[in-house]
N, C-alpha and C positions, 0 to 999 in steps of 0.2 A: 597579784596586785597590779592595779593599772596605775605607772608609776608618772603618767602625764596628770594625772590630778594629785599628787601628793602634797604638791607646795602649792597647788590653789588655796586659799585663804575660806573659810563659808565661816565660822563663826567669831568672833573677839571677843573677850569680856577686859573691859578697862577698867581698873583701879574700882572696882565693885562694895560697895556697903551698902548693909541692912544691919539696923537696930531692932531690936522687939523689946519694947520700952528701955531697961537701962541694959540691957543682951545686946553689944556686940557682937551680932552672931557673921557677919561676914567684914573683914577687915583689908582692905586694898587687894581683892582677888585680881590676877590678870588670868587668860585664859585664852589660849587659841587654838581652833580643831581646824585641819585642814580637810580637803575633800577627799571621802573615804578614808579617812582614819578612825581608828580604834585608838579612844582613851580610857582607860584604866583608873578609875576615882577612886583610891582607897583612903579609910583614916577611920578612927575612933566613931560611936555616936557624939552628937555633939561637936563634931569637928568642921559643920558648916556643910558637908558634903549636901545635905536635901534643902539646906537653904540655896546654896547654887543652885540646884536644879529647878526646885522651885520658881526662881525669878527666871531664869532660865525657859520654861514651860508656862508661862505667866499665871502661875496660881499665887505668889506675891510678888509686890513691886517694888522694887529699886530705890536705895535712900538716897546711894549716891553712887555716879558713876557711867560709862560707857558701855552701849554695846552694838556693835556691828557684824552687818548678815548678809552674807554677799559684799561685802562692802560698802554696803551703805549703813549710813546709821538709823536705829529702829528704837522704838519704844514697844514693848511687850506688855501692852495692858492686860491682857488677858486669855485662857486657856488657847482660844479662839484663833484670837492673833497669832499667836503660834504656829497653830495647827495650819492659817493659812499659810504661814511663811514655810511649811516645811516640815516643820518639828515636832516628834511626834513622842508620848512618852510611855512606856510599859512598865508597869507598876508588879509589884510581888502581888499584892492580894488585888488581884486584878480588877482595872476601871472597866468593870463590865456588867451589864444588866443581866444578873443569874434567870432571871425567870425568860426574857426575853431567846426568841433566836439567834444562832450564831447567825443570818445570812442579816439580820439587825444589828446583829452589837458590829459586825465588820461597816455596815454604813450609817453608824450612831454619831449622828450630829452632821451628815452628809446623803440624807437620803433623797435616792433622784424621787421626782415628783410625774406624773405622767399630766399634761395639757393640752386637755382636748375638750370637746364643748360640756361632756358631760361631767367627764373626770378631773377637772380645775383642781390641782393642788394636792391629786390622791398620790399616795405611794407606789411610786410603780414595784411590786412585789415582786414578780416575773425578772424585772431585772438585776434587783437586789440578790433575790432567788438564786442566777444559774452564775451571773458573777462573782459571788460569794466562794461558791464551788470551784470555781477556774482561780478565783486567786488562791484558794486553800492548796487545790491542786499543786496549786507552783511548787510551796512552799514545802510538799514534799509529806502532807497533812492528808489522810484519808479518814475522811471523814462521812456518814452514810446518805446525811441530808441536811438542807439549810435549815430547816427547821430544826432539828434539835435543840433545846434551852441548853441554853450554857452551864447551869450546873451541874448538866450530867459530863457533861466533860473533864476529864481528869488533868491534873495543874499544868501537866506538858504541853496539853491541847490547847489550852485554852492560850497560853504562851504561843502557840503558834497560828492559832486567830488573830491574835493582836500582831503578830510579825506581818503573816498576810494583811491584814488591814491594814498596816502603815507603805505597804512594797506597792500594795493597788494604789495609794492615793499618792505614790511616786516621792513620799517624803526626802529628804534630803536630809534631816539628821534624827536617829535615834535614842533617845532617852530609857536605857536602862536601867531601872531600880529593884536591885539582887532579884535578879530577873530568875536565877535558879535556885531560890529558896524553895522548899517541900516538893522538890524535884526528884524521879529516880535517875538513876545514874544515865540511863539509856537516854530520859527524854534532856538533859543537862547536856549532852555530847550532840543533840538536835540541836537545841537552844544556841550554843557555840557554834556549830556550823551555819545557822542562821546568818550569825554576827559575821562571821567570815563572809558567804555569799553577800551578802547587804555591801561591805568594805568593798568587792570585787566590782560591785555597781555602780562603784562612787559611793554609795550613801555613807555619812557620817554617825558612829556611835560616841554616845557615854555609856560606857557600861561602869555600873558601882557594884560591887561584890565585896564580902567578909570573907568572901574564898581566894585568899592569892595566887593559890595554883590556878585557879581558872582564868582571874585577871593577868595573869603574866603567861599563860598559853594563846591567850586571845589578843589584848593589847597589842598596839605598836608603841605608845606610847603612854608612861604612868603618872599620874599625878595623885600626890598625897597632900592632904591637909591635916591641919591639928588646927584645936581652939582658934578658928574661923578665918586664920590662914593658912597660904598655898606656901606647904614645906620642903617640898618637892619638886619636878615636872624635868622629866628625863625620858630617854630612848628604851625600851624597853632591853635593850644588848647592853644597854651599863651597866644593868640588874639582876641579881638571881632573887626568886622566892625567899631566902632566908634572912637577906637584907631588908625586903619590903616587909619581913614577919618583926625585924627587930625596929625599923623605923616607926612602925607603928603602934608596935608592942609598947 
């Protein structure tokens, strides 16, 4: 752990609500992730956990409330915005285009353009291509070619395309959503060392999991919600797995 960024400050959320018509579904959340930290979101469904994330990754917007990124304050219109500022999210049934190429879905919604007099505005392929490959490589991911479509890849893989795409594009914090659902056990213990490597870079996770063993091996720090507020938020050494199985039980 690189312990010079631990009390660096990168995300705040202040006194947070969202209604969905008469749903109170987020109620004065406060939230702070520092740089390279592992948080642990556990709680019931319905507990507000993917409304957070949500406003969070700007797929909905904020009723009421603060939030600051880097320390400055920001409005998160949308996916976009995010994704500039940093933030990046991995989803269980994965935000990825099945048909398309992996050396694609790693620079989907970022793809370089090549500008030259005849090729104005073409995809440069070639770079997508061998980049693709070297960020997979990182990641510890052998994979045979960029071209393969994504649906041949099996759930681990495709989990660690989406890592490597977030690690190329130098994100600064990670959005986990039960990132090791329909996982086998071998690629689940990738998936976590992932999350660890990432931490050791500075980058910042949420990881949300139903698995508290995983969330309390990986966590530094945990935070639980019930009916759309924040019940919880402690050091991961205050806590064993049997407590966070009864707080939330």
């Amino acid at each position: 752990k690189m312990t010079n960024n631990s009390n660096i400050e990168l995300l705040k959320c202040s006194q947070l609500n969202k209604w969905y018509g008469n749903l109170h579904a987020l109620k004065d959340v406060d939230l702070t992730i520092n740089k390279g930290e592992v948080i642990g979101l556990i709680g019931d469904n319905g507990a507000g956990k993917s409304t957070l994330i949500k406003i969070i990754c700007g797929v909905h917007n904020l009723d009421k409330g603060e939030i600051f990124f880097e320390g400055n304050k920001i409005k998160i219109k949308n996916p976009k915005t995010a994704m500039n500022l940093g933030i990046e999210t991995i989803h269980q049934y994965n935000t990825m285009f099945q048909e398309m190429s992996i050396a694609r879905n790693v620079f989907i919604g970022r793809e370089p353009k090549k500008f030259g007099l005849k090729s104005f505005g073409i995809l440069d392929e070639e770079k997508m291509n061998t980049e693709s490959m070297q960020a997979i490589k990182e990641v510890g991911l052998d994979l045979r070619s960029p071209h393969i479509p994504v649906k041949e890849l099996s759930g681990g893989e495709r989990q660690g395309v989406s890592i490597a795409r977030s690690m190329y594009f130098k994100s600064k914090m990670l959005i986990l959503d039960e990132p090791t659902n329909h996982l086998s056990v071998k690629e689940t213990l990738k998936v976590l060392e992932y999350v660890k490597s990432l931490s050791s870079m500075g980058i910042s996770s949420i990881f949300i999991s139903h698995n508290l063993y995983h969330i309390h091996e990986i966590a530094d720090r945990i935070v639980g919600m019930a009916r759309g507020e924040k019940v919880c938020d402690m050091n991961k050494s205050e806590t064993t797995v049997n407590e966070l199985i009864k707080l939330i039980g």
